[in-house]
Structure formats: C-alpha cells, structure tokens
N, C-alpha and C positions, 0 to 999 in steps of 0.2 A: 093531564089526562083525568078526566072524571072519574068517581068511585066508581067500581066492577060492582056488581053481587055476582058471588063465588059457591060454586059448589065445590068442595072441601073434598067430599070421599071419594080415593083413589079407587073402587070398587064400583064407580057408575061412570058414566062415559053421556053426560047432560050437557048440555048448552044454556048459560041464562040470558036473554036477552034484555038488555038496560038502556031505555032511550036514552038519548042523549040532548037531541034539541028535534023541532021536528023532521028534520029532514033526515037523521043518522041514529043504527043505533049499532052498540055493539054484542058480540056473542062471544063470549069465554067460555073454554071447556080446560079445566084442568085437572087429569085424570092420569091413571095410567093404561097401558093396555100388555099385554100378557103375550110375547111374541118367540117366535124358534128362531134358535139361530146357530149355525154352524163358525165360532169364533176362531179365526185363522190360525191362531194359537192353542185353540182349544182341540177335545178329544171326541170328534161326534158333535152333534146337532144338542144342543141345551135351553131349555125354556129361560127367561128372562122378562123382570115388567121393565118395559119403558116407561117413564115419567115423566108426561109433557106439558104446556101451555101450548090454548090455541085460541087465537084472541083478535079479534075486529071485525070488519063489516058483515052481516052477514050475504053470503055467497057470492062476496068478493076475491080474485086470484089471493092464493095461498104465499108468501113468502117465507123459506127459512131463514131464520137469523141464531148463529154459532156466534159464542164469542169464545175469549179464552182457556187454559184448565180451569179455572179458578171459579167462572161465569156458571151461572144457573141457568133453568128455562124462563126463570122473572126476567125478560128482558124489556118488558116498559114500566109491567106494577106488577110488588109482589103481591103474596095473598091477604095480606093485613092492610096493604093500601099503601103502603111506601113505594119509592121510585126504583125502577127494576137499574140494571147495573147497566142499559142504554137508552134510558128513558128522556136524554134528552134529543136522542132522534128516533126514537119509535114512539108512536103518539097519537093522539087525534091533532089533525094540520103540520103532525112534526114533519121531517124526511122521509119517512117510512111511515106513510099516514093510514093510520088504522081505520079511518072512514071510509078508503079504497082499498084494502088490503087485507087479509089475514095474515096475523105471523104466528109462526109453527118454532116451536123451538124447545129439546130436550136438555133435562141434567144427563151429563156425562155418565156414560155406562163405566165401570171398572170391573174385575173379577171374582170381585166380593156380591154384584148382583146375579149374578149368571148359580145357574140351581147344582152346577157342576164347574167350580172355575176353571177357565183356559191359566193359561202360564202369565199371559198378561193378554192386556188389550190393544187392540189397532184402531187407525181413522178408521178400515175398511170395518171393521166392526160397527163401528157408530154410524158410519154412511149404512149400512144393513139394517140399521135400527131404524132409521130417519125413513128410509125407503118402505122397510115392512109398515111403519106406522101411514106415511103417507096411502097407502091401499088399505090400510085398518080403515081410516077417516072417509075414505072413499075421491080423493081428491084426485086422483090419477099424475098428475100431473103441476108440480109449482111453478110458478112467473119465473122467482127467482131464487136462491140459492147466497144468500149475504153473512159471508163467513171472515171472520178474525182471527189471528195467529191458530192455534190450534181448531176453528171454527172453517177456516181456509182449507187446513190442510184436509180435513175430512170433507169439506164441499170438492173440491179433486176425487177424492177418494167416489166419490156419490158421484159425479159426473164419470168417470173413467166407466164406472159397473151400471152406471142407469141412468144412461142419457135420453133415454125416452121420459124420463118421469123429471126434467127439469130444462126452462128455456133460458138461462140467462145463470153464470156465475160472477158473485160481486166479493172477490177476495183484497181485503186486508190485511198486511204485515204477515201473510203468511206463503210460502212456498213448496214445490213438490218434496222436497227432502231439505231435513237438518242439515244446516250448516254445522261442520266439525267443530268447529271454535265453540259454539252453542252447546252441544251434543259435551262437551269438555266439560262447559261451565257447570252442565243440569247434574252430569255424573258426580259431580263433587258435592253438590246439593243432597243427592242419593247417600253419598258414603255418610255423608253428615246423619243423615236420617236413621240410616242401617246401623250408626254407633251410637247414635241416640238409645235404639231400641234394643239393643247391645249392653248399656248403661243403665238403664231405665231412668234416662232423663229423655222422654219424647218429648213433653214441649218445649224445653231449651231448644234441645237439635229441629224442630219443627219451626220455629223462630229465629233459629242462625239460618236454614234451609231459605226461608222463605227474604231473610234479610240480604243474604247472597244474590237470591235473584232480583231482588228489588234495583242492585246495581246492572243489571242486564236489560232491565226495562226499560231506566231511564237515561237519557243523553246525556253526554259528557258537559254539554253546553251547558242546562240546564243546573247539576249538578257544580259546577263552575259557580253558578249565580248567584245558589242557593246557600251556598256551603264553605265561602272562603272565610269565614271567621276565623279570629285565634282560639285556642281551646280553653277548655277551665280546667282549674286544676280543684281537684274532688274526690271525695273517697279514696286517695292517697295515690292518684294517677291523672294524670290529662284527661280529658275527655272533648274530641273532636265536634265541630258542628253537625256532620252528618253522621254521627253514630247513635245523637237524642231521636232522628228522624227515621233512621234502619231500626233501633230497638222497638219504639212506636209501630212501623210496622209489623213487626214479625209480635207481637204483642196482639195486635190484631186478628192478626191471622192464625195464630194458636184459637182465636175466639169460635172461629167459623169453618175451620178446617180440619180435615184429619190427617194424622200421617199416610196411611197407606194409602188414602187418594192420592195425596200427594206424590207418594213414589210411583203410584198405576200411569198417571195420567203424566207425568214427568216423561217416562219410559216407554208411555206411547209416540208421545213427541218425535224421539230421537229413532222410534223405529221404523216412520212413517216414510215411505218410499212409493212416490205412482208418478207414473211414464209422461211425461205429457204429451206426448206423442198419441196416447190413447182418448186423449180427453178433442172433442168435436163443439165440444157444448159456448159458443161466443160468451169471452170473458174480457172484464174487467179490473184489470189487476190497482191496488193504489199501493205506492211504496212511500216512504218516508229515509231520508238522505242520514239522519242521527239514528237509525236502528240498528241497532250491531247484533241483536240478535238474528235479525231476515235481511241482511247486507241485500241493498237494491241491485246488485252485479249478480243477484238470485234470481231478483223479479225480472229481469233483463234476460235471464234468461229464461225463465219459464214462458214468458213472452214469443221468444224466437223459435220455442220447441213444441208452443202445443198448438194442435193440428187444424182449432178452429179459430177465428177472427178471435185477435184479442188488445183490447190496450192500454196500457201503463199510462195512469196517471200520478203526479210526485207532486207530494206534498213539504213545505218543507217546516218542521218543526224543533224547538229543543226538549222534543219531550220522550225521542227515542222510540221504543217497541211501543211503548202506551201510548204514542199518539192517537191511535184509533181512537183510546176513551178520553183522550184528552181534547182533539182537534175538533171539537163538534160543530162550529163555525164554519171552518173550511169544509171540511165533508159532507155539512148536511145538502148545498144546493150541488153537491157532485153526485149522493147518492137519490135525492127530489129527480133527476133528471133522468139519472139511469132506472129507477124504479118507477117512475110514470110513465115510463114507455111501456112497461107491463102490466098497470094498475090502473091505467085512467091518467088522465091528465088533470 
C-alpha cells in the first residue's frame, strides 16, 4: 500500500487525498468524533470520543473491518506508515481493495473512555459506536460489515440493533455467545491479572495473562510442530521449547498493552450474548476446524438459527483461533469474492 499523508489531529475531522497512479486515489480521515451513548452497563446517557480510521477510494461503499481485543483501527497502515495488523488483505488490489472500497474501523471502546464509566463494556456498546459514527460520516448505510473473533461478535451485535445501516455480515472465528470452555480459560486470565494488581507485579501478571491465552489461539497441530524438542536445563531448572516462545510473547505484549484493557475487553467477550434469531442481515460465516476457542459446532449453529440467508465456509488450518491472521492465502480470494459483490468487481 503506498504512503498515506495523514492528518494527525484527533480535533479535526479532514480528508487527505494522495493520488496514487492515475486512475486512483486514496482519502484518509483519522480522527475522532465526540458521541452519546447510553452503555448497557452503564448509569444514563454518557458522552464518549470514538477513534477511528477511514481510508480508500474516495466515495466508494464504505466497509467495516473489526478484528480482535488486541487489534486497532490501523487495519492496512498505521499512522507512521508501517503495515496495519491486516494489511496483508486490506490494500490497494489486496482482498479488500481500497481502490473500490472504504474501510471504516474503530479502536475498542472500554470504560476508562466514557466521561462517566459503565461497570463494563459490551459488543452492543461498540456496535452503538460504529453506528452513531457511521451517521457522524454521513454514510448512511455500509456494503459490508467484516468482523474477527471479538470483531464478529459486535458485527451481530450491529446487525441485530441496525440492520438498515448495513448489507452484508463477513464474520470470522467469531460467534453469538462465549463458549463456556473459553469463558473458563479468559476468567483465569482475569484472576491472574486481579492478583497481579493485588501484588504490584502488573506486568509479570500482564505477561502470564496474555502467555495463557496465547495457548488458546493457537492449534494443538501447530503447537505439536513447533514445540517437541527436549528441554534445556538452565538457571537451575528445565526449560521447555514452548516456554522461550510464550515468554517472548507475553514480553511483547506488556510493550503495547494495558492491563485494564486487558481485563475490559476480556470481560466483554464473555458477556456477549445476541439472538440470532434477531439478526435478517445475509451473512457469511468462516470457521476453522483447530479453533478451540469458537468450536465450529458454534458456527454451525449460529448458522441454523439466524433468521437471514447465511453460509459457513471451513477453512482448514493448524494455526487454531489466529487463523484469520494467519490464513491470508486462503481467505483472501473467499473474502475478493464476497466483498466485490458490494464494491465493484
């Protein structure tokens, strides 16, 4: 994807337009905008800034793209010019071609933004957000709606409450409600964190948190592959293959992360519950057969239960829940095909 020129200040609401060849150019607007919202957890109506990216053709169909707690609104390039956390299918000519396309997409709200915090947050919170924004912008209405594990769950959540304002859901690895088994794992994640902040060791407990989950993401298969070595013996104990690769992790992710996102958007997860009975909106579901986090006997059913045309594609991977960011190969001519029926061929 070619350099953007970027307007920086969350206080103006600009578009730059930067040709690209002559036939294309693109428009980014990254901004925030100042919205009400009544948080399902919360006490009354509370003002809040969204903070979003909104980036490609200009006044070409709009597309959301969500991805997981973790993910930003950088989903092709961030603001320094590095590659966004799905840039290898959002793009110019990628899957999700920005030459035909806008894509819309916010950093996760938690209740540290909100001018009054709710007890916590929901999808249906963020679908609120996504919504009031898209009538901010003046778009009325997106092509499509392309959401990933907790990106999914709030595209439901947006379809259930405002199916007028979108034509098409494209959910990844994500389902109407937490599987228990999950809901299990994330909660021990939390205690971890809770006695972190108990301790005052957060970023250890921030780093066991996130090393925890890193075995939930990824496939057993995988895992198998990577990781049967014999251990070393060091600093006066064994040390497994896969424990240089979970430290590394969680290492990481103390860099970029906080705890109480962490626990906000954990705990939104598990509290997420919408009907699919309510949802009309023709979707697209893709599952992955090694995800033990959104077991495909979910997506199977969210399939059978929601009320408008939908259908399950399976992908098969060993790369578990992170297939989405891993699979880019296979996904990109399934999502090129579903998204040019919206965008232009």
């Amino acid at each position: 994807m070619p350099q953007l020129a970027n307007s920086s200040n969350d206080d103006r609401h600009t578009a730059v337009i930067v040709p690209l060849h002559p036939r294309h150019t693109l428009t980014e607007q990254r901004s925030s905008r100042r919205i009400t919202l009544s948080a399902k957890y919360g006490n009354g109506v509370s003002s809040v800034d969204v903070r979003y990216q909104w980036v490609g053709a200009p006044d070409a169909p709009t597309v959301i793209v969500q991805g997981g707690i973790s993910a930003d609104r950088y989903v092709a390039e961030t603001e320094k010019g590095d590659a966004g956390w799905w840039s290898e299918l959002v793009g110019q000519d990628k899957a999700i071609d920005l030459t035909r396309c806008r894509v819309l997409s916010i950093d996760w709200l938690t209740p540290s933004d909100f001018a009054e915090g709710p007890r916590a947050i929901s999808s249906e919170d963020q679908a609120e957000a996504l919504a009031a924004l898209v009538d901010a912008l003046g778009i009325g209405c997106v092509a499509a709606f392309v959401g990933s594990s907790y990106g999914a769950m709030t595209a439901l959540a947006f379809a259930a409450r405002h199916p007028e304002k979108v034509e098409k859901l494209i959910l990844l690895a994500g389902a109407h409600r937490a599987h228990p088994l999950s809901t299990a794992q994330r909660a021990i994640q939390r205690q971890i964190l809770r006695l972190g902040q108990a301790s005052g060791q957060v970023a250890q407990a921030l780093s066991l948190a996130r090393q925890l989950a890193m075995t939930t993401y990824r496939g057993s298969e995988e895992f198998a592959q990577r990781f049967a070595g014999s251990p070393d013996y060091r600093d006066g104990r064994f040390h497994f293959p896969v424990e240089d690769y979970l430290e590394h992790a969680g290492r990481r992710f103390v860099e970029r992360f906080d705890l109480e996102r962490f626990l906000a958007l954990s705990e939104s997860i598990d509290l997420h519950d919408v009907s699919p009975e309510a949802i009309s909106v023709p979707t697209t579901l893709i599952g992955f057969p090694s995800d033990r986090l959104v077991p495909l006997a979910d997506l199977c059913e969210l399939q059978r239960r929601l009320r408008g045309a939908a259908t399950l594609e399976v992908i098969d991977s060993p790369y578990g829940h992170d297939a989405f960011l891993k699979e880019t190969r296979q996904l990109a001519p399934l999502l090129r095909q579903v998204i040019s029926s919206r965008c232009g061929a």
